[in-house]
C-alpha positions in Angstrom: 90.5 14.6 -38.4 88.3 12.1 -40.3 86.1 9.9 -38.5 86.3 8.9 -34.9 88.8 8.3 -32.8 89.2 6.3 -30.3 91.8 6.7 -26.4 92.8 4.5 -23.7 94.8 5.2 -20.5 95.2 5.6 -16.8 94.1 8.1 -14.3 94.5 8.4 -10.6 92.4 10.6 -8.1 93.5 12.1 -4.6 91.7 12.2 -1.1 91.3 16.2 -2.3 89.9 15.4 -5.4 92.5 16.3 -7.9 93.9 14.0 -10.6 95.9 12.7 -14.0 95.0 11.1 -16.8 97.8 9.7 -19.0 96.2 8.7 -22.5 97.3 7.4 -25.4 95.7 8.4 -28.9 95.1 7.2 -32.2 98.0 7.7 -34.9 100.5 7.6 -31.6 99.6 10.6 -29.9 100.2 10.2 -26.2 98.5 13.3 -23.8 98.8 14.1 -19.9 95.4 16.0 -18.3 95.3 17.3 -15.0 92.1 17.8 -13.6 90.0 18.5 -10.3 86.3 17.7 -9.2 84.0 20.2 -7.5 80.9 20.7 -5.5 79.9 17.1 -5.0 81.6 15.9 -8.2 79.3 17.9 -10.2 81.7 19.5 -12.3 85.4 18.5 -14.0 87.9 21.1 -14.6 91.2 19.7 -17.2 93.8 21.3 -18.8 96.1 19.2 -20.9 99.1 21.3 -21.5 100.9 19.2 -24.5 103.6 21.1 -26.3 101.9 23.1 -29.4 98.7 23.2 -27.5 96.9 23.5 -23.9 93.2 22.4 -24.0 91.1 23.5 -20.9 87.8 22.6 -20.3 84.9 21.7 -17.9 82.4 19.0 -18.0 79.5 19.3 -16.0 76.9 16.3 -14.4 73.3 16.6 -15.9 71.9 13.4 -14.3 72.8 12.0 -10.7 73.9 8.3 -10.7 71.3 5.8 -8.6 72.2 3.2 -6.6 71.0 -0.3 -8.0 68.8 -0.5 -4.9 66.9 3.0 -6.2 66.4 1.1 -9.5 
């Protein structure tokens, strides 16, 4: 790959916290990722299970949100 890239697309959560995000890629690439978020959001668990590859991975929260009141 050379350079960035860049994505854009749609996701949708559930009550229970589980989720898909349809993107679209550069170079025509379009991708499906399923996901969930855990204890309190703090975590993100995705696979993206494309033909000729599955990507899993898990993004975690390092610094809580504030409020624009807390600010």
């Amino acid at each position: 790959m050379d350079g960035l890239f860049s994505f854009s697309g749609t996701y949708t959560v559930n009550s229970d916290f589980i989720g898909c995000c349809d993107s679209s890629l550069t170079r025509g690439i379009t991708s499906s990722t399923y996901f969930v978020l855990v204890e309190d959001e703090k975590y993100l668990y995705t696979i993206s299970p494309d033909p000729g590859s599955v990507i899993i991975s898990v993004f975690t929260k390092v610094i809580e949100s504030h409020s624009d009141e807390e600010r």
